[in-house]
N, C-alpha and C positions, 0 to 999 in steps of 0.2 A: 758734210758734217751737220749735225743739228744744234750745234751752238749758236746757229741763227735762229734758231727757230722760234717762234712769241712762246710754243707751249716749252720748252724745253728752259728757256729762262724762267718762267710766272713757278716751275716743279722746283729750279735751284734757288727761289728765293723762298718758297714756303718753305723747305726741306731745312734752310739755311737757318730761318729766322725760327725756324721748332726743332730744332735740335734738342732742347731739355724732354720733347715730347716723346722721346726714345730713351725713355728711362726703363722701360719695365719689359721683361723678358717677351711678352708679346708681340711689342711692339717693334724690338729689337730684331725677331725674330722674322720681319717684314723686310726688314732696311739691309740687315748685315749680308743677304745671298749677295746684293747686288756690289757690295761692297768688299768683297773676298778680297783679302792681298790690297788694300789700301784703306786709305784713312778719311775721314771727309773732308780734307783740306785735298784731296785728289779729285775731288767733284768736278771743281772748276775746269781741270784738263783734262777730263775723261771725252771720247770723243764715241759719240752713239752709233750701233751698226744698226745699216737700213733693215729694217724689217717689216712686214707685212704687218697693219690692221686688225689683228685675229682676235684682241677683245671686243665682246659684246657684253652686255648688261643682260643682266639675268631680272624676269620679271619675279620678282620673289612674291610668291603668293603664301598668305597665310599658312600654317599647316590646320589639316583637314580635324576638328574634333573627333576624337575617338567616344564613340559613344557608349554610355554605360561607366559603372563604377569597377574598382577593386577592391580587394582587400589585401594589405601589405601587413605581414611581419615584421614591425621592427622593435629590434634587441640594440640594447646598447648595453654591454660589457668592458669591465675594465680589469687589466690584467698587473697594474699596477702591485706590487706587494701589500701597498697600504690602502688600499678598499677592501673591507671586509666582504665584499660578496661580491663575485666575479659578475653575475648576472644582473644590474642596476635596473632592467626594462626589457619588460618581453609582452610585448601585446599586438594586437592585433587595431592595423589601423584601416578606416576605409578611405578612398581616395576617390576622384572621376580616374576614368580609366587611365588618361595619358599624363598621368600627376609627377611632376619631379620632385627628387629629392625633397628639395624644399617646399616643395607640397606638402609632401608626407608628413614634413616636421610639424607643417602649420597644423593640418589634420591632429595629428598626433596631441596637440596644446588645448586645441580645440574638444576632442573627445576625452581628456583626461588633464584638471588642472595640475595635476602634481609633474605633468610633463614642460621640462623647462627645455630654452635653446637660444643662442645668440650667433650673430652673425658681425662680421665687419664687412662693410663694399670696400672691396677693390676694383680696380682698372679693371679687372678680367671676371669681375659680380661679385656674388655674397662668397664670402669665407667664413665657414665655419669653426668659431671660437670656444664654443659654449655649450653643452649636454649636459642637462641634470647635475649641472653645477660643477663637473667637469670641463677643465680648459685644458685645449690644445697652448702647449708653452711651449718655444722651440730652447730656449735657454733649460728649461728642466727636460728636455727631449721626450716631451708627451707628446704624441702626435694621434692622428684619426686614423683608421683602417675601415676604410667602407666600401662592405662586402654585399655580392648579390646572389642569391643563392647559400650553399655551406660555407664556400670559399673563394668562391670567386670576384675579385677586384672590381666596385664601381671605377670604369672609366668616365662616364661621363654624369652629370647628375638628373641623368632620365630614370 
């Protein structure tokens, strides 16, 4: 069993003592495979099966700039009853090639003052709250749809 082991204690006290540190679906999302069918008061008697060394650390190297600019379309539309113009923003914005989302937005502020945008951080980065004076409200179920292409879903904010 590895309940002797130094590393297997030094895991169930940090694990023990951050418990609050598994509040957010993230992070939750890390803890709860290993925890299927039990509770963490089960930690203590959980008893480890031998297994092989197989992690290694990954040299994480920067990513490569993409060299050169774009030019990104971005429209912000609202489909709400009460904006009188569906279309609030359609222009063209320039970006460095490999500019995310929140690139684009900065770009976007930058090339045109009348473009506004906010953001909250959370656990998991910026959250966008704020478009041209547009808020995402989850109690008035306003929510964002960020699309890439005609219709196609931003998964991630590259």
């Amino acid at each position: 069993m590895c309940h002797t082991e130094p590393a297997y204690s030094r895991a169930m006290a940090a694990l023990l003592e951050n418990l609050d540190a598994f509040g957010t679906a993230a992070t939750m999302a890390q803890v709860l495979p290993v925890l299927h069918g039990h509770s963490y008061l089960d930690i203590a008697s959980m008893s480890c099966q031998e297994e092989l060394d197989t992690l290694t650390p990954l040299d994480m190297e920067p990513l490569a700039e993409v060299p050169g600019n774009k030019t990104v379309r971005l429209m912000v539309e609202c489909a709400q009853p009460w904006c009188f113009d569906l279309q609030l923003y359609d222009r063209r914005v320039s970006t460095p090639a490999a500019a995310s989302l929140l690139d684009v937005l900065w770009a976007a502020t930058a090339q045109d003052p009348h473009f506004t945008f906010d953001t909250q951080d959370t656990p998991q980065g910026p959250y966008l709250t704020q478009v041209l004076g547009l808020e995402a409200r989850q109690e008035k179920r306003n929510y964002w749809q960020l699309l890439t292409a005609p219709s196609t879903p931003l998964l991630t904010s590259e």
